[in-house]
Steps between C-alpha positions, in 0.01 A plus 500: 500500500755444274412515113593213220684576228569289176644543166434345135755506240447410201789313438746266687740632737299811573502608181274701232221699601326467873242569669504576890201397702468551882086398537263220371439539079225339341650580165853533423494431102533824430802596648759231347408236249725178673641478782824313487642634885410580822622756805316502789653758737243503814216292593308155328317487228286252295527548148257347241495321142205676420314916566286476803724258738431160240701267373759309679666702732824577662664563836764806540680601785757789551784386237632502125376264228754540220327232276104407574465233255811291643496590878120438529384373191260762421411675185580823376162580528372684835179708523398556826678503847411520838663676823517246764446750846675437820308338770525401851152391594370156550474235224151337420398293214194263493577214228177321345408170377286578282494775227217705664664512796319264614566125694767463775726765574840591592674811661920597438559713752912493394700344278467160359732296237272232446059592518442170418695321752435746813109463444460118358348612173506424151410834387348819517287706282460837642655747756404782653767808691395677767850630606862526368665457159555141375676314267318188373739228328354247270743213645594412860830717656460794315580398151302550165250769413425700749172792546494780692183534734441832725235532765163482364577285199336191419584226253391227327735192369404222191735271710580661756816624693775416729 
């Protein structure tokens, strides 16, 4: 299995001091104070606002980001990330109507650019993985926000997601 790697710098353009992380952290505030750049050399990874995988959260893949705050629009604040695992299973997520996973239900088996279109809904409330790694978007064809689900997780939304 290959192994993630990913690098903070401090500073833009790899700069200042840096911290190398190839594993999920809960807690990263004590190894650099901003974060102003990104390497990721191997792997995905989710990386967080917020200590314990909060706050809004971001999507890296294998690449450089020279400047966070102008190529994603991020701040120079990140506290927590999250190794992203390769997988070649099946994909399984149940999507809820209501909150409690509750009322009529829906199952994504694969990808789909538009949730609300595919199933005839206005909205969901709640979700629930049983296999594979998923990106949720808040708008239709990938764009906006996005949260990273992994099997077993389960979610609630105040308006729900697309």
């Amino acid at each position: 299995m290959t192994m993630g790697k990913i690098i903070f710098y401090e500073d833009r353009n790899f700069q200042g001091r840096f911290h190398e992380c190839s594993s999920d952290c809960a807690d990263l505030h004590s190894y650099f104070n901003r974060c102003n750049s990104i390497r990721v050399e191997s792997g995905c990874f989710m990386i967080y606002e917020r200590p314990n995988y909060m706050g809004h959260q971001y999507f890296l893949r294998r690449g450089e980001y020279s400047d966070c705050q102008r190529m994603m629009g991020m701040s120079d604040c990140v506290r927590s990330c999250r190794m992203i695992p390769m997988y070649r299973g099946n994909y399984r997520m149940r999507l809820y109507e209501r909150s409690d996973m509750g009322g009529q239900m829906m199952e994504l088996m694969d990808d789909c650019p538009n949730v609300m279109d595919r199933f005839h809904m206005s909205d969901f409330h709640s979700c629930n993985v049983m296999d594979g790694h998923w990106l949720m978007y808040e708008q239709p064809n990938y764009r906006g926000r996005h949260y990273y689900l992994r099997p077993g997780s389960t979610a609630a939304t105040a308006t729900g997601a697309a």
